[in-house]
C-alpha positions in Angstrom: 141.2 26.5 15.6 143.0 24.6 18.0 140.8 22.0 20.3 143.9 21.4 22.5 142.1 23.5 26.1 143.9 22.5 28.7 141.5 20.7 31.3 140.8 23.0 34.6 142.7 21.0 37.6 140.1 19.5 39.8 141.1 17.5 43.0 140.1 14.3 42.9 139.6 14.4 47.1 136.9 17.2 46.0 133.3 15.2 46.7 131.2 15.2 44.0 127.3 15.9 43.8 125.2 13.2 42.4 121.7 13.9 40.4 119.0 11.8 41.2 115.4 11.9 38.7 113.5 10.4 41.4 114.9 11.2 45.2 113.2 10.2 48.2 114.8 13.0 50.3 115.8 16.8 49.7 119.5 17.8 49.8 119.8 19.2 53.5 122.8 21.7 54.9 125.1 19.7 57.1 123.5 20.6 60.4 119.5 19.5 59.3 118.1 16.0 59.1 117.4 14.6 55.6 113.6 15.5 54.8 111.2 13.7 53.1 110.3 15.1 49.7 107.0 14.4 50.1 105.1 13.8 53.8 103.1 10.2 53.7 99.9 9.6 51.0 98.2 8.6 54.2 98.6 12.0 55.4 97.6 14.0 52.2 94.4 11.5 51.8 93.6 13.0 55.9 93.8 16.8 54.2 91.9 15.8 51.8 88.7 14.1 54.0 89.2 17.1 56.1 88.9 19.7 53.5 86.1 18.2 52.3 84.5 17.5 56.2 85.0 21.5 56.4 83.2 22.3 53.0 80.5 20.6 54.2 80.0 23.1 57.5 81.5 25.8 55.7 78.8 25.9 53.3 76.2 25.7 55.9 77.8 28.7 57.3 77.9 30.6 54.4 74.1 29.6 53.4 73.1 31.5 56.8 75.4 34.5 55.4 73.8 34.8 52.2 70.0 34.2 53.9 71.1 37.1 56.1 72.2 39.0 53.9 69.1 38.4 51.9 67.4 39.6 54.9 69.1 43.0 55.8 71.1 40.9 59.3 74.3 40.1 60.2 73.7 37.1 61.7 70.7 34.8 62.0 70.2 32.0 64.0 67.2 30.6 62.5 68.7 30.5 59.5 71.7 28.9 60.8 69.7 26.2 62.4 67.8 26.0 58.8 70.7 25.3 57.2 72.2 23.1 59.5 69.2 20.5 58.3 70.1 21.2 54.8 73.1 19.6 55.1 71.2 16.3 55.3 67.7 16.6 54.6 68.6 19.0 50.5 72.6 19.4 50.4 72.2 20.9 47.2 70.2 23.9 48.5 73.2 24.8 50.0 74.4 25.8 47.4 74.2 29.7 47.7 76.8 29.0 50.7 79.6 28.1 48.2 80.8 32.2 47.9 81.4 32.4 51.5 83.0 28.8 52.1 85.6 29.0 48.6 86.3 32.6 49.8 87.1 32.1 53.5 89.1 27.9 52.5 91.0 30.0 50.0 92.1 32.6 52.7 92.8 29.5 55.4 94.4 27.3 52.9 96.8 30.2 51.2 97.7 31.3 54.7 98.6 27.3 55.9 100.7 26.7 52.6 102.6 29.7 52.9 103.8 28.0 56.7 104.3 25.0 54.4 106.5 25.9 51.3 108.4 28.0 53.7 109.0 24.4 55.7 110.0 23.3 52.6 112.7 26.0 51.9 113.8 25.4 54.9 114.5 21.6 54.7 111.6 21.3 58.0 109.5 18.4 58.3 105.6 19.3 58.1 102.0 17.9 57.6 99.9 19.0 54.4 97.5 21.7 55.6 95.2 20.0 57.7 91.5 21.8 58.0 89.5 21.9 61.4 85.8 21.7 60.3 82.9 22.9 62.9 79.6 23.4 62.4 79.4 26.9 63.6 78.8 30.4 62.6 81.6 30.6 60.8 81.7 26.7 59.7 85.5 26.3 60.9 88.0 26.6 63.7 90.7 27.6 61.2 93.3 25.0 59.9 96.9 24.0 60.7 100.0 22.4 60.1 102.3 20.2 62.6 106.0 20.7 62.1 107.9 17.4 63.0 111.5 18.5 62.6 113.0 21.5 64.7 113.5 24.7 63.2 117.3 25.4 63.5 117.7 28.9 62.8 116.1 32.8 63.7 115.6 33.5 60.2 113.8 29.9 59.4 111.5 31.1 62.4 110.6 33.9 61.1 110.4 33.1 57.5 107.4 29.9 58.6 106.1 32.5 60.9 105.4 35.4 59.3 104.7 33.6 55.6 101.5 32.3 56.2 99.6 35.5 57.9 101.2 37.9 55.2 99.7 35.7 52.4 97.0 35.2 53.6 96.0 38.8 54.4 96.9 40.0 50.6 94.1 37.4 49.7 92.0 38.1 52.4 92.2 41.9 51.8 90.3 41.7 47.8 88.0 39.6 49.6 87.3 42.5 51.7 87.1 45.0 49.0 84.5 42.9 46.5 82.7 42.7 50.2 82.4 46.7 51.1 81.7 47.3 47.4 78.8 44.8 47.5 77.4 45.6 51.2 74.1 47.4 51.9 73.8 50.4 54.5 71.3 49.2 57.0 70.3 51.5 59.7 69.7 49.5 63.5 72.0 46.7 62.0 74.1 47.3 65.3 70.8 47.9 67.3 71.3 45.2 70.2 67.2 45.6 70.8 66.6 44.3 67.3 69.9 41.9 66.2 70.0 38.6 67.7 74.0 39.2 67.7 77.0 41.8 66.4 79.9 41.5 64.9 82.9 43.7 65.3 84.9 45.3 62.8 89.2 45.2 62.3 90.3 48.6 61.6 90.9 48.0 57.8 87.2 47.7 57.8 87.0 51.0 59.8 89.3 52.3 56.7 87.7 51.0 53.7 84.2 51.7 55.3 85.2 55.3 55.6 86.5 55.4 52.3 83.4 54.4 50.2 80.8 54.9 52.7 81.5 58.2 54.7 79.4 59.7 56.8 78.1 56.1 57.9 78.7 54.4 61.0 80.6 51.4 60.1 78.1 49.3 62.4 75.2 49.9 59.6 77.2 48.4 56.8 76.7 45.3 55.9 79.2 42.9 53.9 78.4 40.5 51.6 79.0 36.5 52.5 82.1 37.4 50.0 83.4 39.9 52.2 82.2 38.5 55.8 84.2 35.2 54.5 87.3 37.8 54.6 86.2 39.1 58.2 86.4 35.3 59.2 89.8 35.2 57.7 91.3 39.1 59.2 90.0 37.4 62.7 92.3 34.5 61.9 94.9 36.5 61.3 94.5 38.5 64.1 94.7 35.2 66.6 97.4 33.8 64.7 99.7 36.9 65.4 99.5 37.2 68.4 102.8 38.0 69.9 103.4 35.0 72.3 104.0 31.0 73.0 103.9 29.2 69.4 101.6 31.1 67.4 102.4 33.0 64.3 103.6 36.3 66.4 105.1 34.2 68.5 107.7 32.7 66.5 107.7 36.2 65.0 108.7 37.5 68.3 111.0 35.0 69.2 113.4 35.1 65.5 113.6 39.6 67.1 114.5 38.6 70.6 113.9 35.4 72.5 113.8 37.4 75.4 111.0 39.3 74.2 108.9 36.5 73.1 109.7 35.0 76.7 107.6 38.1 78.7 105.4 38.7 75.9 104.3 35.2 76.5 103.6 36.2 80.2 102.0 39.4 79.3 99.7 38.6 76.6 97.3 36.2 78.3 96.7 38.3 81.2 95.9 41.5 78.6 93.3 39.0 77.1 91.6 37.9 79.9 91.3 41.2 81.3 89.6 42.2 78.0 87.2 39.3 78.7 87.0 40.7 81.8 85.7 44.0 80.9 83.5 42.5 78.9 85.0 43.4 75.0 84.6 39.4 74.2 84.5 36.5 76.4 86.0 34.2 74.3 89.4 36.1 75.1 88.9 33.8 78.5 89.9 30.7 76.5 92.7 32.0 74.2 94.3 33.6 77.8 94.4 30.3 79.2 95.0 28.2 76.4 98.0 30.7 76.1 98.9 30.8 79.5 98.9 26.8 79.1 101.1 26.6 76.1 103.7 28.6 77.5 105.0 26.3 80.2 105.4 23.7 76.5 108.9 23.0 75.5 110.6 25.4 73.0 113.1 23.8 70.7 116.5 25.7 70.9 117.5 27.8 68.1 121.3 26.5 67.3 122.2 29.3 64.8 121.4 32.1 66.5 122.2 34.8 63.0 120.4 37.6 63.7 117.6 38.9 61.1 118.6 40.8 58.1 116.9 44.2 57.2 114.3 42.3 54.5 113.0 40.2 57.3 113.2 43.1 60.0 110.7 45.1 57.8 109.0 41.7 57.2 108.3 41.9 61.2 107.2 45.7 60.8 104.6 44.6 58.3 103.3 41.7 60.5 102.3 44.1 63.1 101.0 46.6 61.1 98.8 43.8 59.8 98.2 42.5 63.6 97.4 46.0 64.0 95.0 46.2 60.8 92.9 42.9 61.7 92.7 42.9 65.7 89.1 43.3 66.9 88.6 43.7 71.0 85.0 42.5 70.1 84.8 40.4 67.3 81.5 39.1 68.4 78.7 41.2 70.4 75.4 40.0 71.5 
């Protein structure tokens, strides 16, 4: 066998890709700024206190859901208050909160590293997941990540946009289903003479409810902690895609048709506070304006302006079917 194999003619003006074990940055196209391959330990130890902060009040949260529960309600505002002593007079009684906050975290934090790994992919500078605890109801005010680098293309845009609600809805939807299988059938549960408050329900629920429990008013029905932990999250969803400024269906929008996303932006706030107006929910008061406040923010120019391929453009008809899926009007009655 002859060795002799002539050696392939490479230029030697060709440039040449270096390996590196250990590299501070991540390889970038030509038109993106080098990005960190990890953002700063000072900002994961901030994730981290945070998380934890939100455990806290999302366990005190879901120790009112599962006293509730207990007791045939929805929602229960002594037992909220109770709990809310828990947290520092017997922490460990809170225990029986701990299906209702891993549930809902899980939801938040899958939906928040989708935004991030899709940053990643993208060579775009973010935070860690960072969570917003509140000692509320629902124990939270969601969870978030800041993006310090633009985003350069339509199909980066969509791809952080739309990554995070799609995941977290297929987690969110099981969630859902343990829920419904799990709930009891309590007649007057929706009775606003006897219920201290109400909580709507997203269509799926309308759906699944139908589907195990026909011939019952969905308003009777009601979900375990496990499955109000994925209401929380289908309302999350819902805000998040909403088609305008720089939320989720925003950036949706805007990767479609810029111009779109420019009167959506307009639109949408007024739609929402005429539903506060007619009384669905008055918290629809504060997103309108916070909306109609964002949208005078800056937008970063999009410099390659590609359009979306098909994968993506069905990607988009799946967001709004799952916009369509988790919007409640009323989300909270009472």
């Amino acid at each position: 066998m002859n060795d002799s194999v002539p050696a392939p003619n490479v230029s030697i003006d060709q440039p040449q890709l270096e390996w590196h074990p250990v590299a501070p940055y991540i390889p970038a196209p030509p038109h993106y700024p080098a990005v960190p391959a990890h953002p700063p330990l000072k900002t994961l130890l901030l994730a981290i206190l945070l998380f934890l902060v939100t455990l806290c009040t999302c366990l005190v949260a879901g120790a009112h859901f599962a006293a509730a529960y207990a007791e045939n309600e929805a929602v229960n505002f002594d037992e909220f208050l109770n709990a809310l002593t828990l947290l520092y007079k017997h922490p460990f009684a809170l225990i029986s909160g701990l299906p209702f906050a891993l549930t809902l975290l899980t939801i938040l934090l899958v939906h928040e590293l989708g935004h991030y790994f899709a940053c990643r992919h993208h060579h775009i500078h973010s935070t860690y997941p960072y969570f917003i605890p509140f000692p509320s109801l629902i124990g939270t005010f969601g969870a978030f990540i800041m993006i310090r680098s633009p985003i350069r293309t339509r199909r980066a845009l969509f791809d952080v946009g739309a990554s995070g609600p799609l995941v977290g809805f297929i987690v969110a939807v099981p969630a859902l289903l343990f829920g419904i299988l799990h709930a009891k059938v309590v007649p007057g549960l929706a009775d606003p003479n006897h219920v201290s408050a109400i909580l709507g329900a997203p269509l799926i629920l309308h759906g699944l409810a139908a589907l195990f429990y026909p011939h019952t008013p969905v308003a009777n029905i009601l979900l375990h902690p496990v499955g109000r932990a994925a209401w929380v999250g289908l309302f999350a969803t819902s805000l998040n895609l909403l088609p305008a400024a720089q939320l989720d269906g925003g950036h949706i929008l805007r990767s479609l048709s810029p111009r779109l996303h420019r009167y959506f932006s307009i639109v949408v706030p007024f739609i929402l506070i005429a539903l506060a107006y007619f009384h669905f929910w008055a918290g629809w008061y504060v997103w309108g304006a916070l909306l109609f406040i964002i949208r005078f923010f800056r937008f970063v120019p999009i410099f390659d302006p590609e359009p979306l391929n098909p994968a993506r453009r069905l990607g988009a008809v799946i967001s709004l079917a799952v916009f369509i899926l988790c919007f409640m009007p009323s989300p909270f009655l009472g």
